[in-house]
C-alpha positions in Angstrom: -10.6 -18.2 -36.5 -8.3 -21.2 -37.7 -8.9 -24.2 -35.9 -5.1 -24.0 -34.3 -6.5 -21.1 -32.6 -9.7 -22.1 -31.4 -7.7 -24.9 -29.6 -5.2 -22.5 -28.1 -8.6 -20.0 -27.0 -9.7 -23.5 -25.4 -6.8 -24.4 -23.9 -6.0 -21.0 -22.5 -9.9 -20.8 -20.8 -9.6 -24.4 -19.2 -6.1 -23.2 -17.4 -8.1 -20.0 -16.1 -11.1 -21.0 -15.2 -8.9 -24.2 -13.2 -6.8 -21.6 -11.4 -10.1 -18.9 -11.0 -11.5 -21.9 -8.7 -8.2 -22.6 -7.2 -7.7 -19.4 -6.5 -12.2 -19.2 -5.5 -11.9 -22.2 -3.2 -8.3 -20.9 -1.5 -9.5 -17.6 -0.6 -12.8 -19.0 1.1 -10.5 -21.4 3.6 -7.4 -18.4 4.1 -8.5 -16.1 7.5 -8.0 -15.7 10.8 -10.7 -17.2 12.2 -11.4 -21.0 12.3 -13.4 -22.4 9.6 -13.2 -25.8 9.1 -14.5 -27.1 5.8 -15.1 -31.1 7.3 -17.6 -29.5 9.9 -18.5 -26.5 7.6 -22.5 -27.2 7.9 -22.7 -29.0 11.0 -21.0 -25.7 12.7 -23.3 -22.9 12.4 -20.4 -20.4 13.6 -18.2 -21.5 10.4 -21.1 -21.4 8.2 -22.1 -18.0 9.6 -18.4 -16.8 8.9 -18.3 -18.3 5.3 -21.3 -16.5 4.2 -21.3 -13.1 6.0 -17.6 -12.1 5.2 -15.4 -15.1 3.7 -17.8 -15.3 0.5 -18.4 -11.9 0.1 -15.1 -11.1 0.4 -14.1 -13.5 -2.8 -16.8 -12.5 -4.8 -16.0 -8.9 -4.6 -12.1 -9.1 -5.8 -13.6 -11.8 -8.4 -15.7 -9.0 -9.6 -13.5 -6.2 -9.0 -11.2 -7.5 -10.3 -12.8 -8.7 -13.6 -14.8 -5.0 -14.1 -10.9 -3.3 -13.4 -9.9 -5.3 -16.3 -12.4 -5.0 -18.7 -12.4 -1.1 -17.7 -8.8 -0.8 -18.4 -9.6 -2.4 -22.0 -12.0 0.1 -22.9 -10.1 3.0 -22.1 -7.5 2.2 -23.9 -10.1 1.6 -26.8 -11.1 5.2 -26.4 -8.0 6.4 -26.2 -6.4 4.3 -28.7 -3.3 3.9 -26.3 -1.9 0.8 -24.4 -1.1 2.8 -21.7 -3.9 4.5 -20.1 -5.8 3.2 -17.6 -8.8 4.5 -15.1 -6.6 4.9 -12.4 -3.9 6.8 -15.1 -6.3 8.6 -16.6 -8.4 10.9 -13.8 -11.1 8.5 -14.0 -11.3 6.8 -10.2 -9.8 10.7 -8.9 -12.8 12.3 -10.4 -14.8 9.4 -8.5 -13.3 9.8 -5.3 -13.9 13.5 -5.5 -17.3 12.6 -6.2 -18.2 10.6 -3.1 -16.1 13.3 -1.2 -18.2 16.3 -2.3 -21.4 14.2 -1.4 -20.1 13.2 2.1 -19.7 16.8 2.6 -23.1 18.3 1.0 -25.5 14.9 2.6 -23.3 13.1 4.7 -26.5 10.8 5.4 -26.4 9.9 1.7 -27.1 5.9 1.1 -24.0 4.0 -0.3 -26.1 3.6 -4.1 -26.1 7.4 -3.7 -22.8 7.9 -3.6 -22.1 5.5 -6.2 -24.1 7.2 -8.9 -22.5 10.8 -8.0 -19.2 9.2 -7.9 -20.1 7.6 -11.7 -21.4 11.0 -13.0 -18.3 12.9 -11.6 -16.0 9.8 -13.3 -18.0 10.2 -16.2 -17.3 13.7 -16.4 -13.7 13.6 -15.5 -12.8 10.7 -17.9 -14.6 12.9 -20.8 -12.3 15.8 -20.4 -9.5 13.7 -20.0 -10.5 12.1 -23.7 -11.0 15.5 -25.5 -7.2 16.4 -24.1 -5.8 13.1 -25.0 -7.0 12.8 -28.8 -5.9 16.5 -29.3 -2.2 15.1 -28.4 0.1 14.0 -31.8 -0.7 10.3 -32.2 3.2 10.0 -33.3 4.1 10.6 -29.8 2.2 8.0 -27.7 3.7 8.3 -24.2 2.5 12.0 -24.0 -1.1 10.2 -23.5 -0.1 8.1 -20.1 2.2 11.2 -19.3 -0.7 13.9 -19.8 -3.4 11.2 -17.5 -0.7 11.1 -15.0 -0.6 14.7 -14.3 -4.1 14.7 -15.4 -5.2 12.4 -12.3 -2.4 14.0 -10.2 -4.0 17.3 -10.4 -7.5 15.8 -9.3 -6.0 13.8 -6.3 -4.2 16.4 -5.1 -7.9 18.9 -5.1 -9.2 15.4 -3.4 -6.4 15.6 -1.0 -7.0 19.4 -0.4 -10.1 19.4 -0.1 -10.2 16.2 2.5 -7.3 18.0 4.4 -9.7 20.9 5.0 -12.9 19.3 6.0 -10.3 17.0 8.3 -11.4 14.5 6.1 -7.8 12.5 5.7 -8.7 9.3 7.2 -11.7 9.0 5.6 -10.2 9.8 2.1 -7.8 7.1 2.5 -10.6 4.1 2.5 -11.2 5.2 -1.1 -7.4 5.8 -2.4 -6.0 2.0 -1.2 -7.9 -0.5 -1.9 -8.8 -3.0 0.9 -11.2 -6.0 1.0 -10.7 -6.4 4.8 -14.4 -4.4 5.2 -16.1 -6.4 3.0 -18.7 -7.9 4.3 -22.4 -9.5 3.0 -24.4 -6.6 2.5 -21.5 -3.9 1.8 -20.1 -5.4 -1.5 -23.8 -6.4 -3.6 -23.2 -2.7 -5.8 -20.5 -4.8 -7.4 -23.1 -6.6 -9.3 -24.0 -3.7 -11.5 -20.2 -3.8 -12.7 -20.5 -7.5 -13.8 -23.3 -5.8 -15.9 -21.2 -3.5 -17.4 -19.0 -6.2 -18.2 -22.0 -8.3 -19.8 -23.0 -4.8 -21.9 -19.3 -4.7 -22.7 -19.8 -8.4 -24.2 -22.7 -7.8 -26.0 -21.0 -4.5 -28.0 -17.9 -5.9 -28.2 -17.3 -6.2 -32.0 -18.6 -2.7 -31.8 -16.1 -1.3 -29.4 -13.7 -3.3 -31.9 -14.5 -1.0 -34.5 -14.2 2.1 -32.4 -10.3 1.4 -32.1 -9.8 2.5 -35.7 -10.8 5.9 -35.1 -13.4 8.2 -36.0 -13.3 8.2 -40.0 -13.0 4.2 -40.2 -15.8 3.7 -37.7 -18.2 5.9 -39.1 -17.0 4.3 -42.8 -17.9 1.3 -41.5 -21.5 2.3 -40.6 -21.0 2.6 -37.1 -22.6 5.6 -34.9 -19.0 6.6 -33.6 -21.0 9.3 -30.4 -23.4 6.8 -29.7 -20.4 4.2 -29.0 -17.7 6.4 -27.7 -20.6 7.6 -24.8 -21.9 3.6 -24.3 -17.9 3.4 -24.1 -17.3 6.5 -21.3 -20.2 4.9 -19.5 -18.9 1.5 -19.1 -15.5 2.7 -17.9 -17.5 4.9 -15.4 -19.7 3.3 -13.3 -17.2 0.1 -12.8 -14.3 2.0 -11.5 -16.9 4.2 -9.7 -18.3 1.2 -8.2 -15.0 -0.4 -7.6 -13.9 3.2 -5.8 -16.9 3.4 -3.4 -16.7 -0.7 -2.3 -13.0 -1.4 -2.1 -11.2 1.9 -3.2 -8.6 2.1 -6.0 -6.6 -0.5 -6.7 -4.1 0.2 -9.6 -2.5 -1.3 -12.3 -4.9 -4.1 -13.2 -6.8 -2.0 -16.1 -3.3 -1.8 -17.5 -1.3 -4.6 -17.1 -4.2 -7.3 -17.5 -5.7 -6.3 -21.2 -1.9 -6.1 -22.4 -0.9 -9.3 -21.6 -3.9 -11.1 -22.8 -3.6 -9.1 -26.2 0.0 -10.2 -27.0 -1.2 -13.5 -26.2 -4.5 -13.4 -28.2 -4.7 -10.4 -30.5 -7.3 -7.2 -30.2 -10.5 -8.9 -30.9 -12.3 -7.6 -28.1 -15.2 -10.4 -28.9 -12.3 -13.3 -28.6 -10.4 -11.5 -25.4 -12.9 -10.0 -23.2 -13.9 -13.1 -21.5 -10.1 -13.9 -21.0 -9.5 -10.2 -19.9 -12.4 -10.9 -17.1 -10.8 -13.8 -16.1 -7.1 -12.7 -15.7 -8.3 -9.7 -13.3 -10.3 -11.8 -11.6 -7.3 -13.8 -10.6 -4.4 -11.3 -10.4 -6.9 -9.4 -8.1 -7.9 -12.6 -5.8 -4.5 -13.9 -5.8 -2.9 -10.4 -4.9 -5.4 -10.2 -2.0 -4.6 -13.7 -0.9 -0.9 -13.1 -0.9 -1.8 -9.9 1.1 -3.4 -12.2 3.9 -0.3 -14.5 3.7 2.5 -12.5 3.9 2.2 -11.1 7.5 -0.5 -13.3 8.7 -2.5 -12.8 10.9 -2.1 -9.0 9.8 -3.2 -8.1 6.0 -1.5 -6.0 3.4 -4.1 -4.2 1.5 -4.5 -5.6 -1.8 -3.7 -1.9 -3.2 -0.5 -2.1 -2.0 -0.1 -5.6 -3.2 -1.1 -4.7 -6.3 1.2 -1.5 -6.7 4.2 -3.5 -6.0 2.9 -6.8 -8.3 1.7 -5.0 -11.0 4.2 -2.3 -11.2 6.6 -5.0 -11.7 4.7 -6.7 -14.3 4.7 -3.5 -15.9 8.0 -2.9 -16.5 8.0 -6.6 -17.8 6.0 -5.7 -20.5 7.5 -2.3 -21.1 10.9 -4.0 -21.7 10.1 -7.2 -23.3 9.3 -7.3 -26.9 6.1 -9.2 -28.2 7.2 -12.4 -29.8 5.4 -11.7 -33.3 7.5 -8.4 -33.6 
């Protein structure tokens, strides 16, 4: 890394980790009820309000937000496409049709319960979706995004179905928008596990790296191509599933997030992840901060927010050319 570089890396982390705590500290005093910060300990009512619901509540877009991201990077690793994401590619379907088939069979089931069935059914889903998509001509790389759309169509509209006839609707939509309005201490903790994806993720980085060039260069390279590819699928999994059973799906952050950050940085996964992390943790927060702004003291759940911001930065990136080109 040339030292120009390095100083650009530096500069780029100060300005996000300054606007992550702007952003931390923001969301903490935005809310309908009254907290005031000067009488924050002496007020046991404020303090109360901070911890059970205002803190949680942050923390879990801050970490949804940051597993979204760094799941959206991986797939498209995998896939070796740009435009595939979890919620693109049949990944957070196959986990909502996970926790629906377990709400059905044991609706007692504990929430860690449903997460792990909802991982396993992602896990499976996103597999079939991977042995489709490298099958597809690599020539023709929108047929990828195109085939995860229907793809994820297909299994949403079996969720749908299958919701409609267990009257099961309402329910299914707490899992299709995501909404940070029910977060509360004690209801968002599984979130945790998905920061340890992300840390896994970290530590196999220059590994997953490798795994972009494809099959024969990985395995030239002395790399055990199944072993990663599954470590890979796994990641992907269990964070959106996570993310799906807490807050419910909230789109476009997977995609938009690890293409911005690569035109600005490159593809060295080792050098980007911790700026990927970073940049869904604040597109996330500050979506669901706007959403508590805009028709205050109502919300607008931050998957809505989301579908509108990040569909337009989207299309941004899909008609701007990166400068090197």
């Amino acid at each position: 890394m040339s030292i120009a570089t390095a100083k650009q890396s530096s500069k780029t982390g100060w300005i996000a980790g300054l606007t992550l705590a702007i952003l931390f500290v923001f969301s903490l005093c935005v809310g309908v009820g009254d907290m005031p910060i000067t009488r924050l300990f002496s007020d046991g009512r404020a303090l109360e309000l901070l911890l059970v619901s205002r803190l949680p509540r942050t923390l879990a877009a801050i970490l949804a937000g940051a597993g979204l991201a760094i799941a959206g990077l991986i797939m498209q690793t995998l896939a070796r496409n740009r435009y595939v994401e979890p919620s693109t590619a049949g990944t957070a379907q196959s986990a909502e049709l996970g926790i629906l088939l377990v709400t059905l069979l044991l609706p007692s089931a504990s929430l860690l319960f449903k997460s792990l069935a909802a991982s396993a059914a992602a896990l499976l889903g996103t597999s079939l979706f991977l042995m489709t998509a490298h099958r597809l001509p690599p020539t023709q790389p929108f047929l990828v995004p195109l085939f995860g759309l229907v793809y994820g169509g297909v299994l949403g509209a079996a969720v749908t179905f299958v919701a409609w006839q267990a009257d099961l609707l309402q329910y299914l939509s707490v899992w299709t928008n995501g909404d940070f309005s029910g977060v509360l201490r004690g209801r968002y903790e599984l979130l945790w596990l998905g920061a340890l994806m992300v840390v896994i993720a970290w530590i196999v980085a220059d590994r997953l790296t490798i795994l972009a060039l494809g099959r024969d260069a990985s395995i030239g390279l002395g790399l055990d191509y199944a072993r990663m590819l599954q470590l890979g699928l796994i990641i992907v999994s269990v964070i959106s599933a996570l993310s799906v059973v807490v807050v419910g799906m909230i789109p476009f952050v997977g995609l938009v997030v690890p293409n911005i950050v690569s035109r600005l940085m490159g593809d060295n996964m080792r050098g980007t992840l911790p700026f990927v992390a970073a940049s869904g943790a604040i597109l996330v927060l500050g979506c669901d901060i706007l959403g508590r702004l805009l028709r205050y003291p109502y919300e607008i759940p931050v998957g809505t927010m989301m579908g509108c911001v990040g569909g337009l930065i989207f299309l941004w990136l899909l008609f701007r050319r990166p400068s090197h080109v």
